[in-house]
C-alpha positions in Angstrom: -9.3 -44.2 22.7 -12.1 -43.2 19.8 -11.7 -43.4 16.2 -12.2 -39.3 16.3 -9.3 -38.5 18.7 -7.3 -40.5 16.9 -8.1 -38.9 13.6 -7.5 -35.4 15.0 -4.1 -36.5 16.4 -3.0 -37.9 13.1 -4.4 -34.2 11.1 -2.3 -32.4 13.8 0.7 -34.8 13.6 0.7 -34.2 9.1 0.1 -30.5 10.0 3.2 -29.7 12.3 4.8 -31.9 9.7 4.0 -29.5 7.2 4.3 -26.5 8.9 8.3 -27.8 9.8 8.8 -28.6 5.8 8.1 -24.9 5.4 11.1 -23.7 3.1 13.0 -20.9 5.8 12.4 -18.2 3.4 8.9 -17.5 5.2 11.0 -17.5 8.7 14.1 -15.2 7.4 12.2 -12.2 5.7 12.4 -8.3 6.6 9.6 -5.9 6.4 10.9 -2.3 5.8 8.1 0.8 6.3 8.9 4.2 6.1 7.4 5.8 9.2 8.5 9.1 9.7 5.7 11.9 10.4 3.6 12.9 12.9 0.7 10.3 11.1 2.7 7.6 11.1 1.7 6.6 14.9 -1.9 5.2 14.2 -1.3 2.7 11.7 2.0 1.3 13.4 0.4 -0.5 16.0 -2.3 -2.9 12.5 0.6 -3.0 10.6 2.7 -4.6 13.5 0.0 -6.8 14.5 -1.1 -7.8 10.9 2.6 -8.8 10.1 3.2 -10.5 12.9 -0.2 -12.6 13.1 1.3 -14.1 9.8 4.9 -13.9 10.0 5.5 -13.4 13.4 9.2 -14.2 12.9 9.9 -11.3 10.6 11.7 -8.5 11.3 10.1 -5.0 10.9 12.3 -2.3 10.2 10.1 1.4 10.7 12.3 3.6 9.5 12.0 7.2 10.7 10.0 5.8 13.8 12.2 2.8 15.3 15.2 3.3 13.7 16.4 6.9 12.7 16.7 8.4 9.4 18.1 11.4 8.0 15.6 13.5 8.9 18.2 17.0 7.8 17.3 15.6 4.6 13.6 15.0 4.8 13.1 18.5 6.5 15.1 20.0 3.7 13.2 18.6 0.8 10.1 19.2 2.8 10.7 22.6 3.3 11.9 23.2 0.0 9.8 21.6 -2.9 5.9 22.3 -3.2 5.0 18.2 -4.0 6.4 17.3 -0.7 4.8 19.4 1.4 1.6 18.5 -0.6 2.3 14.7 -0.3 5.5 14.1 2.2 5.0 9.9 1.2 7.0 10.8 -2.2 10.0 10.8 0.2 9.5 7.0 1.5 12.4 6.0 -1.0 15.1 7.6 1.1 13.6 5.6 3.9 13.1 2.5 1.9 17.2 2.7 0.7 18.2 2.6 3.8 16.1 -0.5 5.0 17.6 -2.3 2.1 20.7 -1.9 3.1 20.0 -3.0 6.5 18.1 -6.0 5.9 20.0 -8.8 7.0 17.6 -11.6 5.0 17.6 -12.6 1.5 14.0 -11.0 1.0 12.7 -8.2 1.8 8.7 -6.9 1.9 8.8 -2.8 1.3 5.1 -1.6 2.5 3.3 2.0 3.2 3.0 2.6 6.3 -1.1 2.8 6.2 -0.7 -0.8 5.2 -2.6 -3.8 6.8 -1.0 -7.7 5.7 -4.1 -9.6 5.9 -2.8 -13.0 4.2 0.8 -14.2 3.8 2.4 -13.4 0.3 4.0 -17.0 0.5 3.7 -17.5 -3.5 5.4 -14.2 -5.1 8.3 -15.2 -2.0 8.2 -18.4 -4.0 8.7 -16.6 -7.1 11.7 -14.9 -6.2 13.1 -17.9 -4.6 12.8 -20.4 -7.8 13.0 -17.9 -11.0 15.3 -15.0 -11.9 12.7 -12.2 -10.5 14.7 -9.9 -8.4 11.6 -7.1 -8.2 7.9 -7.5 -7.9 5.7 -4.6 -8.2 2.4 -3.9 -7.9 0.3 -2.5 -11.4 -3.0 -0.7 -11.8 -5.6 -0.4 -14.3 -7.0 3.2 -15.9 -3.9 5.1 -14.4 -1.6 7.0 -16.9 1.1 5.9 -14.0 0.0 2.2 -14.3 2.7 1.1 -11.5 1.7 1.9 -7.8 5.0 2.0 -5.5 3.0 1.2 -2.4 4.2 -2.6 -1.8 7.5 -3.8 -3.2 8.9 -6.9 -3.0 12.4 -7.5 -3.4 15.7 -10.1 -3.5 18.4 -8.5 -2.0 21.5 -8.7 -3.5 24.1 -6.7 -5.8 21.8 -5.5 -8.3 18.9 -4.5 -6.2 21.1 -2.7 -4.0 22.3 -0.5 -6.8 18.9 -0.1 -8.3 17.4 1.8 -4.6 20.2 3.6 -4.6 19.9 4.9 -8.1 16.2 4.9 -7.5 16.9 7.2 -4.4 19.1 9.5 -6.3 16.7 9.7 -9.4 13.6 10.2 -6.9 15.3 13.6 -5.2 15.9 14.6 -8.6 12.6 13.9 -10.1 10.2 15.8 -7.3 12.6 19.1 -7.9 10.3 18.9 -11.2 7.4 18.6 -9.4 7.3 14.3 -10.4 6.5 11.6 -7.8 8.3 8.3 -6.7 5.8 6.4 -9.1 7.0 8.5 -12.3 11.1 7.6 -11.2 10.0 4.1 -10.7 8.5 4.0 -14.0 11.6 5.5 -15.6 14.0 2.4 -13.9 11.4 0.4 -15.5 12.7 2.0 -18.8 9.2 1.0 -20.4 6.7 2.9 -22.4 2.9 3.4 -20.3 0.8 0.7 -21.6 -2.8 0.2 -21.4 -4.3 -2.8 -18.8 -7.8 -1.9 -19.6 -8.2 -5.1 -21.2 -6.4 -7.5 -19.1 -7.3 -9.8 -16.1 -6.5 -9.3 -12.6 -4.3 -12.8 -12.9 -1.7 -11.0 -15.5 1.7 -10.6 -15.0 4.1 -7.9 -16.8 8.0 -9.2 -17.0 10.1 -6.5 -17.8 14.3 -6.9 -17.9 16.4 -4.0 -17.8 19.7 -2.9 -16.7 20.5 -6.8 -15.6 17.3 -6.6 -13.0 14.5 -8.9 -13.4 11.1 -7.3 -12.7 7.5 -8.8 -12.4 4.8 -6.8 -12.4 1.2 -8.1 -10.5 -2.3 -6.7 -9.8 -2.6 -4.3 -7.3 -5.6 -6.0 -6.3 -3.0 -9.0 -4.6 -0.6 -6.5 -3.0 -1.7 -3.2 -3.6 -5.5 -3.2 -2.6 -6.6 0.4 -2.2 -10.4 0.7 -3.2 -12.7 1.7 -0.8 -16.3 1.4 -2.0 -15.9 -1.2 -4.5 -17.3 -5.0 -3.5 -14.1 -6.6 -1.4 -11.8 -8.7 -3.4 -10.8 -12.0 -1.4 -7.7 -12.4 -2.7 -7.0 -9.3 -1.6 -3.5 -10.2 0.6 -2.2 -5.6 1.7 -5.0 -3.7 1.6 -4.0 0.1 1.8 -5.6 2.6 3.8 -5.7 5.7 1.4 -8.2 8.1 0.3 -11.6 8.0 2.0 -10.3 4.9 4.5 -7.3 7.2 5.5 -9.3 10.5 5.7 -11.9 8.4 8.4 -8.8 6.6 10.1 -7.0 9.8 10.4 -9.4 12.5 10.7 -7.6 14.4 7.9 -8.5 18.4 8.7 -6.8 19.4 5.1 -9.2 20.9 3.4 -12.2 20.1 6.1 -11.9 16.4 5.0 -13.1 14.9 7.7 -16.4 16.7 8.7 -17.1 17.5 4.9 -17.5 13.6 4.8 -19.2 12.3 8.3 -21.7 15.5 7.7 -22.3 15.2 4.2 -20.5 13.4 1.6 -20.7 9.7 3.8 -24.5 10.0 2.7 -24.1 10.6 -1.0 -22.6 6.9 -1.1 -24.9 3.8 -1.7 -25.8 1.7 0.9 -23.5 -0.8 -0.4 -20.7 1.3 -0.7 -21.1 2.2 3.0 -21.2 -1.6 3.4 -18.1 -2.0 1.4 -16.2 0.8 3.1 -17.4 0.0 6.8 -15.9 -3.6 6.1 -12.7 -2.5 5.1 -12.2 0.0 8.3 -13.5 -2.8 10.6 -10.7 -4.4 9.4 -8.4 -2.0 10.5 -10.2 -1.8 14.0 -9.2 -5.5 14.0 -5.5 -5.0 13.9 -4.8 -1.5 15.7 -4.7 -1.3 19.6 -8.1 -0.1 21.2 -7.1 2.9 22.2 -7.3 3.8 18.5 -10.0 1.9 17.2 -12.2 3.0 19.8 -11.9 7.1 18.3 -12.9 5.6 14.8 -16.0 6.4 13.6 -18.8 3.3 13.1 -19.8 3.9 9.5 -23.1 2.2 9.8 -24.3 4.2 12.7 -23.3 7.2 10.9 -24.7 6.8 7.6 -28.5 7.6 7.3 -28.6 7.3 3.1 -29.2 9.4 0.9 -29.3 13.6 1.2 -30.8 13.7 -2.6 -30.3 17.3 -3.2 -27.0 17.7 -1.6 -25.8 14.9 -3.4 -27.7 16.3 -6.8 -25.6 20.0 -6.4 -22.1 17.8 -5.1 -22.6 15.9 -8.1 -23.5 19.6 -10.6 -20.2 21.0 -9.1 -18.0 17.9 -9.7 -19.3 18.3 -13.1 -18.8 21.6 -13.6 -15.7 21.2 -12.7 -14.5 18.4 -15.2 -15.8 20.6 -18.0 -13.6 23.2 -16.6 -10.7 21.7 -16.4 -10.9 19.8 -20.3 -11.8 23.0 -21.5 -8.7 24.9 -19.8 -6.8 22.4 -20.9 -7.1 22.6 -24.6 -7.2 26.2 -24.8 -3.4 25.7 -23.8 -2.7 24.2 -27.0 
C-alpha cells in the first residue's frame, strides 16, 4: 500500500469526520421564496438547484408556486394600488408571513425568488445560533432606503413571529400610500436613515427594538445585485435584478429587452460585458437547459461601442437629470 493512498485515506477519514461534527443547524434550516406570478417559473428551477447543491437537506418552501397562498388577497391589492401593479415583489411579505409560520426549523433563510445561493451562509447561521441576533438583514450603500429586503435571515420563535406579522399588516398599509416593503421594514427598524458612504463592506449595524435583536450586513454577502461592476468573491446570493433580470427574462415593459440586445448592450465597456456575461453564465449553471438554452450569449452579442448612439443615450439621460432637479425645486 503507498505512502500516497494512505495519505488520501487518512484526509478523507478527518474530512467525513468533520463533515459529521457539523452542528445540525446546517441540516435543519427552511428556505421560504415567494413565488407567485407568471415570472416566477424561470428562476425556480437555479434557485432549487443552487440551494440544494449546498444544503441539499433543506427544505424549500415556494410560496404561491408549491404551496398556495392567498392569492384573493394578492389579486385585490394588485388590482387596486398603482405600486403593485408597477412592482407586484412589494407583496412577497404576505408570502413570506406565511412561510414563517410554516417553517418547522429553528432558522429560516427568506430569499427573492430571482435569487441564486452560490456559497453556504454557514457563519451569519452561526450568528444566530451563539448571540442574541434574532434578524439579519442585508444594507446598501448610496441608497436613501439603505436596507434591501431581498434576503432575510431569521430565528424563529415568539418574537419573530409577531414582528412578520406586524410587518405584514404594516406593509398592506404602507403601499396604500404608494411606500414599498423596504420603507415598512425600515420603520420596524425604528431607526433614522444613516449614511454608509464611509464604511467597509465588513461593517455590521446592531439595532434593538421592540425586544428583537437585529444585525444588519453588506448586501454584497447576501444581497449581491450589481451587474457590471468587477464580481465580488465573497459574494454568497447574488440577485438577478435590473439588466441580469431584463436578459434572463426578456422583460417586453417598456421594449426592455430589444432596446438592450439592439442598442444599449453596446454602450457598455468591454469589461462590463465581461462582468455581466459572468454573472448570467452563472445562472445558466443552475437553471435546467431548457432555459438556459433561450438566454442570450452576451459575448456573441456585444460588438462594442455604437459612439454616437451611446453619445445622444448619454445627452438624453442628461437632459433628463436636469429636468427632473429642476422640477423638483420649483415645487418648493
Amino acid at each position: 500500500m503507498s505512502k500516497y493512498y494512505i495519505y488520501v485515506k487518512l484526509l478523507l477519514k478527518q474530512l467525513n469526520k468533520k463533515l459529521n461534527n457539523r452542528p445540525q443547524i446546517f441540516d435543519d434550516i427552511t428556505i421560504v421564496v415567494s413565488a407567485f406570478g407568471s415570472e416566477s417559473e424561470i428562476f425556480i428551477s437555479a434557485l432549487r438547484n443552487s440551494i440544494k447543491n449546498i444544503y441539499p437537506n433543506s427544505k424549500i418552501l415556494l410560496i404561491g408556486y408549491d404551496i398556495e397562498t392567498d392569492n384573493i388577497k394578492i389579486n385585490n391589492l394588485r388590482k387596486k394600488i398603482p405600486l403593485v401593479k408597477e412592482s407586484p415583489g412589494s407583496l412577497k411579505i404576505i408570502c413570506w408571513n406565511q412561510g414563517m409560520k410554516l417553517a418547522k426549523s429553528e432558522y429560516v433563510l427568506f430569499m427573492d425568488v430571482d435569487t441564486i445561493l452560490l456559497k453556504d451562509i454557514d457563519k451569519y447561521f452561526y450568528k444566530l445560533n451563539s448571540s442574541n441576533i434574532d434578524i439579519i438583514f442585508s444594507w446598501r450603500k448610496n441608497e436613501l432606503q439603505w436596507v434591501n429586503t431581498g434576503v432575510l435571515i431569521a430565528k424563529k420563535n415568539h418574537k419573530t413571529l409577531d414582528l412578520f406579522n406586524k410587518y405584514e399588516l404594516n406593509m398592506m398599509k404602507d403601499i396604500e400610500n404608494y411606500h414599498n416593503d423596504q420603507y415598512t421594514f425600515l420603520n420596524l427598524l425604528n431607526i433614522e436613515n444613516i449614511n454608509l458612504n464611509d464604511k467597509s463592506i465588513d461593517y455590521e449595524i446592531e439595532i434593538q427594538t421592540n425586544g428583537i435583536n437585529f444585525l444588519g450586513v453588506s448586501g454584497n454577502y447576501i444581497n449581491y445585485h450589481k451587474s457590471l461592476e468587477p464580481w465580488f468573491d465573497g459574494a454568497c446570493i447574488l440577485h438577478l435584478k435590473n439588466i441580469m433580470g431584463t436578459i434572463i427574462l426578456k422583460n417586453n415593459k417598456d421594449n426592455r429587452y430589444n432596446k438592450f440586445i439592439k442598442n444599449n448592450i453596446h454602450c457598455l465597456s468591454i469589461t462590463e460585458a465581461q462582468n455581466l456575461s459572468y454573472r448570467i453564465d452563472l445562472f445558466k449553471k443552475y437553471t435546467e437547459d431548457v432555459y438556459s438554452e433561450d438566454i442570450i450569449d452576451i459575448m456573441k452579442v456585444y460588438k462594442g461601442k455604437r459612439f454616437f448612439y451611446c453619445f445622444l443615450r448619454q445627452f438624453k439621460n442628461y437632459i433628463m437629470k436636469k429636468y427632473r432637479y429642476l422640477s423638483n425645486n420649483n415645487k418648493y
